[in-house]
N, CA, C and O atoms as a GROMACS GRO file, in nm:
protein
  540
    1UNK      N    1   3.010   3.225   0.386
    1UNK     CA    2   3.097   3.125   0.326
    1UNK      C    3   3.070   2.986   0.388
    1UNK      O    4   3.066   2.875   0.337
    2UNK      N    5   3.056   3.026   0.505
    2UNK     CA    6   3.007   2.844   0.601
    2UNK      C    7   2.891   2.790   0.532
    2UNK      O    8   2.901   2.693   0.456
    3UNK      N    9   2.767   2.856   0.560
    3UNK     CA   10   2.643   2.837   0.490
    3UNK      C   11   2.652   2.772   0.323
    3UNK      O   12   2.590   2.671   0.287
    4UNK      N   13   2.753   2.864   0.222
    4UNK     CA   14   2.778   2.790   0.151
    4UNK      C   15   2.840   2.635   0.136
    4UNK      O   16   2.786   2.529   0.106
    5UNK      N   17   2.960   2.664   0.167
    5UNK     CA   18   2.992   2.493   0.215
    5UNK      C   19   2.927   2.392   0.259
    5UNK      O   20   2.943   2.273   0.230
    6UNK      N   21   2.823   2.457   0.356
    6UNK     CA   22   2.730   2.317   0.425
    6UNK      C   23   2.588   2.361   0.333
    6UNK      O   24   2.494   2.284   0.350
    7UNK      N   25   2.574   2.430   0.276
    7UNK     CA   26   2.450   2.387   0.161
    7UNK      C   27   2.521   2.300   0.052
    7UNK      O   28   2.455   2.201   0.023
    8UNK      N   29   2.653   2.313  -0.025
    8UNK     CA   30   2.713   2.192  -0.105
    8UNK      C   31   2.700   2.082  -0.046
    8UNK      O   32   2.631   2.000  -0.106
    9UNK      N   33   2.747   2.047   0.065
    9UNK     CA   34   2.763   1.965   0.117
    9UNK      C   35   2.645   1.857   0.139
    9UNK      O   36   2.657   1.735   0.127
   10UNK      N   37   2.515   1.937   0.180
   10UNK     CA   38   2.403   1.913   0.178
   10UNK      C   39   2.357   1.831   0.075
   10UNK      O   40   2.310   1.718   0.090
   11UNK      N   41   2.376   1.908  -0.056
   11UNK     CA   42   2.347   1.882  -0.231
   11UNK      C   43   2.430   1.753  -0.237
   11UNK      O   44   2.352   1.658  -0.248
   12UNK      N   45   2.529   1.722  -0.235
   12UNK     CA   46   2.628   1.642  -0.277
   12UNK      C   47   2.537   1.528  -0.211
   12UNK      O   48   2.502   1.432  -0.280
   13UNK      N   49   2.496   1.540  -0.058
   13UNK     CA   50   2.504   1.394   0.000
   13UNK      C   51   2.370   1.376  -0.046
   13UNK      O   52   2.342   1.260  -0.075
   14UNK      N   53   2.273   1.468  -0.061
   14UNK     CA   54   2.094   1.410  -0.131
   14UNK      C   55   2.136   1.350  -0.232
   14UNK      O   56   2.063   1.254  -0.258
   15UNK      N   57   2.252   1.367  -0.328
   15UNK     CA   58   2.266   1.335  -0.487
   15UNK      C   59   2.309   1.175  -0.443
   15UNK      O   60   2.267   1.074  -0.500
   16UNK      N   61   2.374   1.178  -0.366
   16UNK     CA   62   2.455   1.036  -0.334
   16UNK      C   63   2.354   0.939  -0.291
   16UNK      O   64   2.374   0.820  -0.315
   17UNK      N   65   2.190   0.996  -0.196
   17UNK     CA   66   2.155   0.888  -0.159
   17UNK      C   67   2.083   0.860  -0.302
   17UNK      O   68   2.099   0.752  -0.359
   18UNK      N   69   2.014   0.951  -0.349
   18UNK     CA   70   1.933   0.956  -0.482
   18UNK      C   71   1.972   0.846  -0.558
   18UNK      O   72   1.908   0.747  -0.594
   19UNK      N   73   2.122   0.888  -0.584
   19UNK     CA   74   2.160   0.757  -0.719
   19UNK      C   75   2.197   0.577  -0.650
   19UNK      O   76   2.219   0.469  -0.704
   20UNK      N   77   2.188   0.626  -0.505
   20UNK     CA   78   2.196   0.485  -0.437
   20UNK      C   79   2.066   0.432  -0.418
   20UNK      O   80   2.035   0.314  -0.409
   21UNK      N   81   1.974   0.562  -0.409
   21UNK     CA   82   1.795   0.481  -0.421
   21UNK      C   83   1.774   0.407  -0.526
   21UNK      O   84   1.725   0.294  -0.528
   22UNK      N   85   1.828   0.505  -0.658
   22UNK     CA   86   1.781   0.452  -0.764
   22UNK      C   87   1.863   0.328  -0.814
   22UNK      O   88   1.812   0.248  -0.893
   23UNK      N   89   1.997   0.312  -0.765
   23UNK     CA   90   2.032   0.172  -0.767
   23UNK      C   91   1.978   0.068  -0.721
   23UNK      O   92   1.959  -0.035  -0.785
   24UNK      N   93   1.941   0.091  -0.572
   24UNK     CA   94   1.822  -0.022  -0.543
   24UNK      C   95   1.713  -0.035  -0.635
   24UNK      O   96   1.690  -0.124  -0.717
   25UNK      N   97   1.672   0.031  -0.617
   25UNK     CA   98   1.512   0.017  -0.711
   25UNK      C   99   1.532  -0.058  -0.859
   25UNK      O  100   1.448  -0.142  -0.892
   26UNK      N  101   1.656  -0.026  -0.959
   26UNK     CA  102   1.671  -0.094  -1.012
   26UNK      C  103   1.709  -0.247  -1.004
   26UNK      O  104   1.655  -0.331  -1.076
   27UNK      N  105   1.801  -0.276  -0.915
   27UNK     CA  106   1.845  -0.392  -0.863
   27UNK      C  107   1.718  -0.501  -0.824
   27UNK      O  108   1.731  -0.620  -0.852
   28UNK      N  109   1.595  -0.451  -0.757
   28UNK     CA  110   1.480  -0.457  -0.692
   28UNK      C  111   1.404  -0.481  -0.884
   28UNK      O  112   1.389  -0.586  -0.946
   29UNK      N  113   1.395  -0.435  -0.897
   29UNK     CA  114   1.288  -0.445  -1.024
   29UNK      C  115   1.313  -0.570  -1.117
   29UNK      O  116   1.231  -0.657  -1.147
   30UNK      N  117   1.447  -0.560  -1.155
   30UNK     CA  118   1.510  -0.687  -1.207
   30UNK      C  119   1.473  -0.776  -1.117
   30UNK      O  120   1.377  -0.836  -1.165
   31UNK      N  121   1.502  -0.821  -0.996
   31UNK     CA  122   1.512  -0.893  -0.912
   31UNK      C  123   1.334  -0.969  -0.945
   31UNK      O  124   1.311  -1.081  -0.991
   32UNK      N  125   1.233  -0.863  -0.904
   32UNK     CA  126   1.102  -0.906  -0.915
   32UNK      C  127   1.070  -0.943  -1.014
   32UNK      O  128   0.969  -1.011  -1.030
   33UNK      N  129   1.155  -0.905  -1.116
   33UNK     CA  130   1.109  -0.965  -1.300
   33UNK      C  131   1.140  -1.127  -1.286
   33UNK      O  132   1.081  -1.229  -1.321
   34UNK      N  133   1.221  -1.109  -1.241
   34UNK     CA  134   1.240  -1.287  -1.201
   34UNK      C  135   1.228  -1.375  -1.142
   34UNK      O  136   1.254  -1.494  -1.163
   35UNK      N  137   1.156  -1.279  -0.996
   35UNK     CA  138   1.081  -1.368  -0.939
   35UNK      C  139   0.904  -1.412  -0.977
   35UNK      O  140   0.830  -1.505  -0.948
   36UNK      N  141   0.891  -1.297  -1.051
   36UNK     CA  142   0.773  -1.318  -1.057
   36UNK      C  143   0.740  -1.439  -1.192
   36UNK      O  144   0.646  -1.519  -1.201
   37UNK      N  145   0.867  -1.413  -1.297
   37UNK     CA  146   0.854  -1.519  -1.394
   37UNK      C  147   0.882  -1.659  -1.350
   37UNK      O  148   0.845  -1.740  -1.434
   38UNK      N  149   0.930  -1.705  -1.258
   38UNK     CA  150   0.985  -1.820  -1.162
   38UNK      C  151   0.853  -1.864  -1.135
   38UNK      O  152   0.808  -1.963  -1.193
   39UNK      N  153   0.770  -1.783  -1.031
   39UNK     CA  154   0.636  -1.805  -0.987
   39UNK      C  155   0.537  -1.831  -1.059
   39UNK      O  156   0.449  -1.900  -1.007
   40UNK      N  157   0.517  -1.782  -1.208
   40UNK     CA  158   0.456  -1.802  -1.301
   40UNK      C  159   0.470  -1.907  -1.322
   40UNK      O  160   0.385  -1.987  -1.282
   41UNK      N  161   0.586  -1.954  -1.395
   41UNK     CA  162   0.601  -2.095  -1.417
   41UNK      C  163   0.570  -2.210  -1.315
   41UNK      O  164   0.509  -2.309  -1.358
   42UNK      N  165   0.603  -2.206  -1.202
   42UNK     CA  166   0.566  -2.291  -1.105
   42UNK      C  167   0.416  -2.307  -1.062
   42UNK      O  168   0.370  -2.406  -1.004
   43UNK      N  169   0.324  -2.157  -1.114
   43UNK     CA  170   0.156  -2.193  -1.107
   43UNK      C  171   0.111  -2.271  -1.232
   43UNK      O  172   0.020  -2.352  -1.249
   44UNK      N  173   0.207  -2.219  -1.316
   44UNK     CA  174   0.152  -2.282  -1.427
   44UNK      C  175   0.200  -2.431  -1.478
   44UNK      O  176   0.162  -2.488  -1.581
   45UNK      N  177   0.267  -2.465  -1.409
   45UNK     CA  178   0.308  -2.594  -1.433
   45UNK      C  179   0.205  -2.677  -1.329
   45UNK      O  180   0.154  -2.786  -1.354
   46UNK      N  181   0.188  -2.598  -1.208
   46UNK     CA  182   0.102  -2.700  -1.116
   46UNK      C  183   0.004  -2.716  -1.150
   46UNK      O  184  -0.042  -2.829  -1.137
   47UNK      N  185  -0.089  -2.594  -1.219
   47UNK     CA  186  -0.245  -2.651  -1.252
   47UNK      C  187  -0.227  -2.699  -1.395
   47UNK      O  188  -0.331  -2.748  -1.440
   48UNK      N  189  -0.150  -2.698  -1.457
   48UNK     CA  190  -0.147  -2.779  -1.593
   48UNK      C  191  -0.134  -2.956  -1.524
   48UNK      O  192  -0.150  -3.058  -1.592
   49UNK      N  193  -0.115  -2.953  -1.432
   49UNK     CA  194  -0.120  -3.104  -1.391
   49UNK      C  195  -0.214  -3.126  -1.298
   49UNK      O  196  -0.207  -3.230  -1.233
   50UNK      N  197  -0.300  -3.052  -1.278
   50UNK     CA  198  -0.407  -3.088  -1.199
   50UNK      C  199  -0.506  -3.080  -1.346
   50UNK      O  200  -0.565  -3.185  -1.371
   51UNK      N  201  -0.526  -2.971  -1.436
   51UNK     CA  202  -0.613  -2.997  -1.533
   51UNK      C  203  -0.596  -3.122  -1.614
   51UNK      O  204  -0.690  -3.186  -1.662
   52UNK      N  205  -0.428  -3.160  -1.626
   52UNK     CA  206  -0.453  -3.284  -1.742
   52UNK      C  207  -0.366  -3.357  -1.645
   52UNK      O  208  -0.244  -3.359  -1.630
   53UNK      N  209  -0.494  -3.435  -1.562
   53UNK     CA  210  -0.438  -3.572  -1.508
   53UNK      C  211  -0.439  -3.655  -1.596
   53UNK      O  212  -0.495  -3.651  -1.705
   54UNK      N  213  -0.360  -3.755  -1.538
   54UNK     CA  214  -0.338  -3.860  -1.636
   54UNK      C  215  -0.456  -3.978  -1.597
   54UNK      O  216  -0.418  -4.093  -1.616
   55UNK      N  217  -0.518  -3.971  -1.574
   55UNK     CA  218  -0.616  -4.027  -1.520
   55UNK      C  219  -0.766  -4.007  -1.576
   55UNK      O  220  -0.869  -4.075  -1.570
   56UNK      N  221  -0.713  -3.817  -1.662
   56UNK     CA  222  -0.867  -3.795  -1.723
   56UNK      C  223  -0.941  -3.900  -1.851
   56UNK      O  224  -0.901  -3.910  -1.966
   57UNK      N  225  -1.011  -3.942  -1.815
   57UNK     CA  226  -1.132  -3.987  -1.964
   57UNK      C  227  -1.127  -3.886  -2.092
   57UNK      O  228  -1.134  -3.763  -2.099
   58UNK      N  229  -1.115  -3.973  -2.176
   58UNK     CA  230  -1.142  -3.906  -2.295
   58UNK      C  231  -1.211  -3.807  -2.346
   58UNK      O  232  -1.178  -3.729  -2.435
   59UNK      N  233  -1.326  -3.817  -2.273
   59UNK     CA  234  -1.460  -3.750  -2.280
   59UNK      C  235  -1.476  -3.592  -2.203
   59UNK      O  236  -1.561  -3.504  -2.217
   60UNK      N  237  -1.349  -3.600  -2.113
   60UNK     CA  238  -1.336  -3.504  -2.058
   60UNK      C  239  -1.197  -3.402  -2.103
   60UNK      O  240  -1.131  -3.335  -2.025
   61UNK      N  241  -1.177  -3.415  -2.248
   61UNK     CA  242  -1.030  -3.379  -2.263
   61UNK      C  243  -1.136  -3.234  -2.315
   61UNK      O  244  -1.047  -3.151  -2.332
   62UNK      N  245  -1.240  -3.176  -2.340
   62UNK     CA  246  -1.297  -3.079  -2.395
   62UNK      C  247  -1.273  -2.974  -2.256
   62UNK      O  248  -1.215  -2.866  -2.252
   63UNK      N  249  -1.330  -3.040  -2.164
   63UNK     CA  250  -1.348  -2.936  -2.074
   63UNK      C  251  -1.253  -2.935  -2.029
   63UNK      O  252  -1.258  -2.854  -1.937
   64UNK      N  253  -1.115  -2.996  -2.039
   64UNK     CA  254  -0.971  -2.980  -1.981
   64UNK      C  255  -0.887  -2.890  -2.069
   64UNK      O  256  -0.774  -2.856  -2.036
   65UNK      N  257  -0.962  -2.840  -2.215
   65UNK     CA  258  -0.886  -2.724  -2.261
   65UNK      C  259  -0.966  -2.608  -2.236
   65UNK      O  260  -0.913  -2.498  -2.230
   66UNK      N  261  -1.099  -2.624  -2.220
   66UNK     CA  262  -1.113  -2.539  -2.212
   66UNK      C  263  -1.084  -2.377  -2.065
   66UNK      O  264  -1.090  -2.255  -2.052
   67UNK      N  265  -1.043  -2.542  -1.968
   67UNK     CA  266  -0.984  -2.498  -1.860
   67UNK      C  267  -0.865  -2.439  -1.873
   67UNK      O  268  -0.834  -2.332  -1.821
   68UNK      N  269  -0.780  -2.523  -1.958
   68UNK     CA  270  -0.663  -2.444  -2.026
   68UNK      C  271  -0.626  -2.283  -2.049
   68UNK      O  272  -0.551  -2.196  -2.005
   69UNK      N  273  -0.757  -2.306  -2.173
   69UNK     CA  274  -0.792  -2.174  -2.243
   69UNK      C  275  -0.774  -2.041  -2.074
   69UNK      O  276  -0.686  -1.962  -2.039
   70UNK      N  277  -0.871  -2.072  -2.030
   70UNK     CA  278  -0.971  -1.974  -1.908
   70UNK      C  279  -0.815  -1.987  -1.815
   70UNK      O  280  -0.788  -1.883  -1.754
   71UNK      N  281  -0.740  -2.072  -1.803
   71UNK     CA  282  -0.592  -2.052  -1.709
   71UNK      C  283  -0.512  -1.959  -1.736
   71UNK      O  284  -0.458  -1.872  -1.668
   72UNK      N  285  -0.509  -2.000  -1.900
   72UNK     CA  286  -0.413  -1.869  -1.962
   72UNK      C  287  -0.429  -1.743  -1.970
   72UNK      O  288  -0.335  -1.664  -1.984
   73UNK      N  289  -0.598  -1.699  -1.962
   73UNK     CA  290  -0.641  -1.592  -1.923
   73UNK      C  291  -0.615  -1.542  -1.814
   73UNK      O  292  -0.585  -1.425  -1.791
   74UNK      N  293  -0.628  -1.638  -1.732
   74UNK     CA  294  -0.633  -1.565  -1.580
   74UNK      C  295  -0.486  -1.558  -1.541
   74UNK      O  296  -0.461  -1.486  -1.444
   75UNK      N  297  -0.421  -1.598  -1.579
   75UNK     CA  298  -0.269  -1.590  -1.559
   75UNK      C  299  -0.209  -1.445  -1.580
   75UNK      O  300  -0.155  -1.364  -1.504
   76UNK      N  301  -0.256  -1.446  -1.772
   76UNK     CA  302  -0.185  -1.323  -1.793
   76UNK      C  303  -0.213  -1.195  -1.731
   76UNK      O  304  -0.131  -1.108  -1.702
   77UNK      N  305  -0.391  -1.190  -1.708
   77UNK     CA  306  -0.479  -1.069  -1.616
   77UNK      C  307  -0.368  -1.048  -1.487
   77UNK      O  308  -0.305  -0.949  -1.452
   78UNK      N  309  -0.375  -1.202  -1.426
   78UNK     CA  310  -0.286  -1.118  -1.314
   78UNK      C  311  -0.166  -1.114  -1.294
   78UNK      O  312  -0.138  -1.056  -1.189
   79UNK      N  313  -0.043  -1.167  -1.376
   79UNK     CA  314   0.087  -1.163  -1.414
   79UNK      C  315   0.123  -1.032  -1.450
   79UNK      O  316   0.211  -0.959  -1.403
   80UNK      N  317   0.010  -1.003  -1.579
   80UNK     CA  318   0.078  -0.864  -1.661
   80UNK      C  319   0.088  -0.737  -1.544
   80UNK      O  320   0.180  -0.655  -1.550
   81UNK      N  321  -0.028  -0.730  -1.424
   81UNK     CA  322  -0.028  -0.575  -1.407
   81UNK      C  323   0.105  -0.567  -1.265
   81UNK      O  324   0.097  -0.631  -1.160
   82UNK      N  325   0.206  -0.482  -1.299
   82UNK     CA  326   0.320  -0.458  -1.248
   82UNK      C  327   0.260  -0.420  -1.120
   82UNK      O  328   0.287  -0.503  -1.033
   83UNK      N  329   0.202  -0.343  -1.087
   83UNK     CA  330   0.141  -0.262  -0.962
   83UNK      C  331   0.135  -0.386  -0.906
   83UNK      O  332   0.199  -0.371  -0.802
   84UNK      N  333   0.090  -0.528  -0.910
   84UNK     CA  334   0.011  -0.599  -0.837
   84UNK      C  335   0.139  -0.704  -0.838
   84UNK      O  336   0.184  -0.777  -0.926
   85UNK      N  337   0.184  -0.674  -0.676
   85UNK     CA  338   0.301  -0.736  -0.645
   85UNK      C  339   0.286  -0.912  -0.606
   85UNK      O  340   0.317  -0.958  -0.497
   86UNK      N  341   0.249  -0.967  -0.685
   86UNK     CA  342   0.162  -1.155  -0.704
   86UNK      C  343   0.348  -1.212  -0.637
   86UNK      O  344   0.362  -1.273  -0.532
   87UNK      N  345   0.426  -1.184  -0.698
   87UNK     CA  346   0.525  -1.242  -0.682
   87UNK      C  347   0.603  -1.257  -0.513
   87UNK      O  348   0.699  -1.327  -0.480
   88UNK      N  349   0.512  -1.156  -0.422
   88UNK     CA  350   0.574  -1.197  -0.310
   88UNK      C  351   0.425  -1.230  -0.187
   88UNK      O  352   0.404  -1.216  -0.067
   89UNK      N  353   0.362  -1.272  -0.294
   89UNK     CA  354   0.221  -1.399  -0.202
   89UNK      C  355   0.296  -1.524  -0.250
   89UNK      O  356   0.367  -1.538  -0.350
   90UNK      N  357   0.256  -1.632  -0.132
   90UNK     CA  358   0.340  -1.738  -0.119
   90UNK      C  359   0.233  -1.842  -0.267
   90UNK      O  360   0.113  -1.832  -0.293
   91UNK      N  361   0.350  -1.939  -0.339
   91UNK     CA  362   0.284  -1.948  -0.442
   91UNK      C  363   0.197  -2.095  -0.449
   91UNK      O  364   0.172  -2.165  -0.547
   92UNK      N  365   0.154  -2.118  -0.274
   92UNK     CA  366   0.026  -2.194  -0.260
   92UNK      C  367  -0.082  -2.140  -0.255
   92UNK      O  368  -0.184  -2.198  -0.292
   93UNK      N  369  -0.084  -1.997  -0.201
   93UNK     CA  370  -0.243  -1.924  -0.226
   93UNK      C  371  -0.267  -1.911  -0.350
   93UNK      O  372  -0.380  -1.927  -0.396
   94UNK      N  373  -0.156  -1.880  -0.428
   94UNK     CA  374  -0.187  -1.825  -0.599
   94UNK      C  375  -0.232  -1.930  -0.652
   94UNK      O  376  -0.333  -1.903  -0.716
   95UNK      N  377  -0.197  -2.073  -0.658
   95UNK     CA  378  -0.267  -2.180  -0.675
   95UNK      C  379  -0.375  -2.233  -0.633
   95UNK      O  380  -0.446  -2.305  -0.703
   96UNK      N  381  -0.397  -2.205  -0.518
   96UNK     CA  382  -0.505  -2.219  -0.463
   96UNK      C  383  -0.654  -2.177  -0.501
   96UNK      O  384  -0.763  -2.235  -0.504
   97UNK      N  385  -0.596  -2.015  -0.536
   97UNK     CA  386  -0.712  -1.929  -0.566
   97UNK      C  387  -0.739  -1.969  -0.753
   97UNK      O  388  -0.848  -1.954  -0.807
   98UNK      N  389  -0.641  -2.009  -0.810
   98UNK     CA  390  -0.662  -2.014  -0.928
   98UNK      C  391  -0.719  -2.141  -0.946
   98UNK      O  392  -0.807  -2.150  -1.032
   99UNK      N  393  -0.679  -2.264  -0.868
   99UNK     CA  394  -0.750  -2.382  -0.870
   99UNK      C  395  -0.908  -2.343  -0.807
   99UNK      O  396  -1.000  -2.417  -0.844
  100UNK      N  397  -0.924  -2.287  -0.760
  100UNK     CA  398  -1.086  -2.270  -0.712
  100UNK      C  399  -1.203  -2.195  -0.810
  100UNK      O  400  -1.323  -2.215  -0.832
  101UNK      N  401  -1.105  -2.102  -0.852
  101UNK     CA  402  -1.164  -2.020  -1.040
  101UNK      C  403  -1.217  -2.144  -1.100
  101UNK      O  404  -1.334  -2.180  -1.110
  102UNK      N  405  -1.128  -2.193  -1.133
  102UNK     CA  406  -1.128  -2.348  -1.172
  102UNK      C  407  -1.176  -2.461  -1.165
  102UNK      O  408  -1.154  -2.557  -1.240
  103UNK      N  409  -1.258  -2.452  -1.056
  103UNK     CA  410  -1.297  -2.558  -1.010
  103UNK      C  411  -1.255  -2.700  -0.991
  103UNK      O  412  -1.305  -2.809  -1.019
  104UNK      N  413  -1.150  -2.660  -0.938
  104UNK     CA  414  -1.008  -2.777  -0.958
  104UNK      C  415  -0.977  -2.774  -0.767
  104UNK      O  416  -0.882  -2.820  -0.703
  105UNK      N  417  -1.072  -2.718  -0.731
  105UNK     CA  418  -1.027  -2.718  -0.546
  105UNK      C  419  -1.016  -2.884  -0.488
  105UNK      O  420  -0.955  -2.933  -0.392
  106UNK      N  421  -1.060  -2.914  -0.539
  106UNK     CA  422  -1.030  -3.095  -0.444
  106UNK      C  423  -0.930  -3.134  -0.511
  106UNK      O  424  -0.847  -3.197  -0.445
  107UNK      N  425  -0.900  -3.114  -0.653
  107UNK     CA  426  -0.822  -3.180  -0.688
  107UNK      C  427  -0.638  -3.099  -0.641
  107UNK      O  428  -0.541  -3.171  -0.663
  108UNK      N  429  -0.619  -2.987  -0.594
  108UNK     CA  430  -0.547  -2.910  -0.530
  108UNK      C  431  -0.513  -2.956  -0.405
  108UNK      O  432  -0.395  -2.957  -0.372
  109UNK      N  433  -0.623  -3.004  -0.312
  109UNK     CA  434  -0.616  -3.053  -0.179
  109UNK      C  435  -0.574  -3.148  -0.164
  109UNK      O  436  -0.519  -3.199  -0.066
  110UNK      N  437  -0.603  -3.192  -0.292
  110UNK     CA  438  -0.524  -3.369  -0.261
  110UNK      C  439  -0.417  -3.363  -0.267
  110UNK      O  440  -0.353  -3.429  -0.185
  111UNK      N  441  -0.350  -3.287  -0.358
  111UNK     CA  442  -0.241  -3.271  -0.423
  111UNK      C  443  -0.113  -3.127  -0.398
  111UNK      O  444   0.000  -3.114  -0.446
  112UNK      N  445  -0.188  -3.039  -0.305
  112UNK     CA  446  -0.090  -2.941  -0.263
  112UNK      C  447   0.044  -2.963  -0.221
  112UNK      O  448   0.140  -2.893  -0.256
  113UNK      N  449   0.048  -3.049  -0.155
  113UNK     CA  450   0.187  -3.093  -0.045
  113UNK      C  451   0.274  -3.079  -0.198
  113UNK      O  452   0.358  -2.994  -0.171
  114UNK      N  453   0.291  -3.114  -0.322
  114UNK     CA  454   0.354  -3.183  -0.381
  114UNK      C  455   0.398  -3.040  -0.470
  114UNK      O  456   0.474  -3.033  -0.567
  115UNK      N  457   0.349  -2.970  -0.424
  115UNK     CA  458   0.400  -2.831  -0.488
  115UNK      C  459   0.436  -2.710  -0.433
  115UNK      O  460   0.507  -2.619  -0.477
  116UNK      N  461   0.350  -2.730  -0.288
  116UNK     CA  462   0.389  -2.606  -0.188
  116UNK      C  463   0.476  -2.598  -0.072
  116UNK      O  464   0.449  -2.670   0.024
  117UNK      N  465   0.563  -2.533  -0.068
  117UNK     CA  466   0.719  -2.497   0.004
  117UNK      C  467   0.685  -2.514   0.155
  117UNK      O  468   0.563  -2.500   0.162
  118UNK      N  469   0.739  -2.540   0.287
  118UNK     CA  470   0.684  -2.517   0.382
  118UNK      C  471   0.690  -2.381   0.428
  118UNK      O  472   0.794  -2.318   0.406
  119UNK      N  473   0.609  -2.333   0.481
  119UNK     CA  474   0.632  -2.181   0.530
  119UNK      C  475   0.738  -2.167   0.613
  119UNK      O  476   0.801  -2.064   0.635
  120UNK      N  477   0.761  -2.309   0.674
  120UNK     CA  478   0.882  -2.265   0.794
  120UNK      C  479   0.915  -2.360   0.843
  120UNK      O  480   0.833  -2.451   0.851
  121UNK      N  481   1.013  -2.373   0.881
  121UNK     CA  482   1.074  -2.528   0.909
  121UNK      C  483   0.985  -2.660   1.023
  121UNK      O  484   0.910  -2.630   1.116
  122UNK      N  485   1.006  -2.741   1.000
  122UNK     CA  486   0.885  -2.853   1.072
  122UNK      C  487   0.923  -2.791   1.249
  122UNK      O  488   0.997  -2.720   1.317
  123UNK      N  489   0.833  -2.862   1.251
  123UNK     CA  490   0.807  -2.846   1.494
  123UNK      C  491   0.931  -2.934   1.493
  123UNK      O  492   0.961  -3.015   1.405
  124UNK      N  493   0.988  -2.910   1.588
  124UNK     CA  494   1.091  -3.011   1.728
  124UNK      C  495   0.988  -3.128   1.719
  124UNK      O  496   0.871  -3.120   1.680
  125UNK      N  497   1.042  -3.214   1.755
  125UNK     CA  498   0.954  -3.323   1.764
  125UNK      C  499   0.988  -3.352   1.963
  125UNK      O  500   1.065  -3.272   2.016
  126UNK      N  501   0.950  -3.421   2.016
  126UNK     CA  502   0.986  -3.402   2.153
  126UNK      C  503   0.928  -3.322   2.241
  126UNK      O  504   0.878  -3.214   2.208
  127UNK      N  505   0.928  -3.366   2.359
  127UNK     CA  506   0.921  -3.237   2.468
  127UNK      C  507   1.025  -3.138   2.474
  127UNK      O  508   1.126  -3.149   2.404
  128UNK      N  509   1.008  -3.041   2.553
  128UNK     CA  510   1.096  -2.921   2.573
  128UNK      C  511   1.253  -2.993   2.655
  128UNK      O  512   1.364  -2.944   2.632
  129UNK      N  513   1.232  -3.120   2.753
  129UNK     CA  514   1.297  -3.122   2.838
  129UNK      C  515   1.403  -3.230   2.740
  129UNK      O  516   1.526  -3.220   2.743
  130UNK      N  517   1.326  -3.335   2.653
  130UNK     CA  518   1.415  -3.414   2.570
  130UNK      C  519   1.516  -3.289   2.470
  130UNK      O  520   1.632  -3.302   2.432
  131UNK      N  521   1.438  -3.192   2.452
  131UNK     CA  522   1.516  -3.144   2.351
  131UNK      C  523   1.659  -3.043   2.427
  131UNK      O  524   1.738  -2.976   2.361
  132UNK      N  525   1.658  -3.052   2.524
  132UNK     CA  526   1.742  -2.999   2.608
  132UNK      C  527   1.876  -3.100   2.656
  132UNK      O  528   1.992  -3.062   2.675
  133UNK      N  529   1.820  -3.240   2.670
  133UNK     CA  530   1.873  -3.319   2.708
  133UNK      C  531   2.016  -3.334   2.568
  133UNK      O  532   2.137  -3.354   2.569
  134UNK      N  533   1.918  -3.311   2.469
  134UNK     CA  534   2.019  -3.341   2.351
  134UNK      C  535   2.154  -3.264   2.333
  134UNK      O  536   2.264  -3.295   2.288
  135UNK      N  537   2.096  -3.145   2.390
  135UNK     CA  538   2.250  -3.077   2.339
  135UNK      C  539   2.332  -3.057   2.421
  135UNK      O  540   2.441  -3.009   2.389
   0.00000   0.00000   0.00000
């Protein structure tokens, strides 16, 4: 009779973490659907402004769609496949690497600061001993 009780008991609490896994995981999936569409937009807004500077010549508006064209490709290739978790690489490499496909790398370098997040908050400015003094 014990054995029974603590095998229910057993059952009950696997069932409990189960439907609490699978609450995460759902919570988690949504979550990445939107981060990853966030990130999308933010690559794709950055090299749409590195391809059509305002600065380009006329003469060069051919090869600025066709860069277009070849962006939207490479976007969806690596957007669509779910397995390939793009959405939690920071979204200056993803630009980076797609501006270099591109052949858009200098024009990225010049222009990164103006799109990419800092990884982590700036240095102390100061010595160790000023910054001691302060507080």
């Amino acid at each position: 009779m014990a054995f029974g009780r603590f095998s229910r008991s057993v059952q009950r609490s696997l069932a409990l973490r189960s439907r609490a896994a699978a609450d995460l995981c759902a919570g988690d999936k949504a979550d990445r659907k939107a981060r990853r569409a966030r990130q999308r937009n933010h690559v794709t807004s950055a090299l749409h402004a590195l391809i059509w500077d305002p600065d380009l010549a006329p003469e060069e508006h051919d090869k600025a769609e066709e860069r277009t064209d070849d962006l939207q490709e490479r976007l969806d290739a690596l957007y669509d496949d779910e397995e390939d978790r793009i959405e939690d690489r920071a979204v200056g490499s993803v630009i980076a690497g797609l501006a270099c496909s591109l052949e858009l790398s200098d024009e990225w370098r010049r222009r990164a600061s103006d799109w990419s997040d800092p990884p982590h908050p700036p240095p102390l400015t100061g010595t160790v001993a000023e910054t001691k003094e302060r507080r």
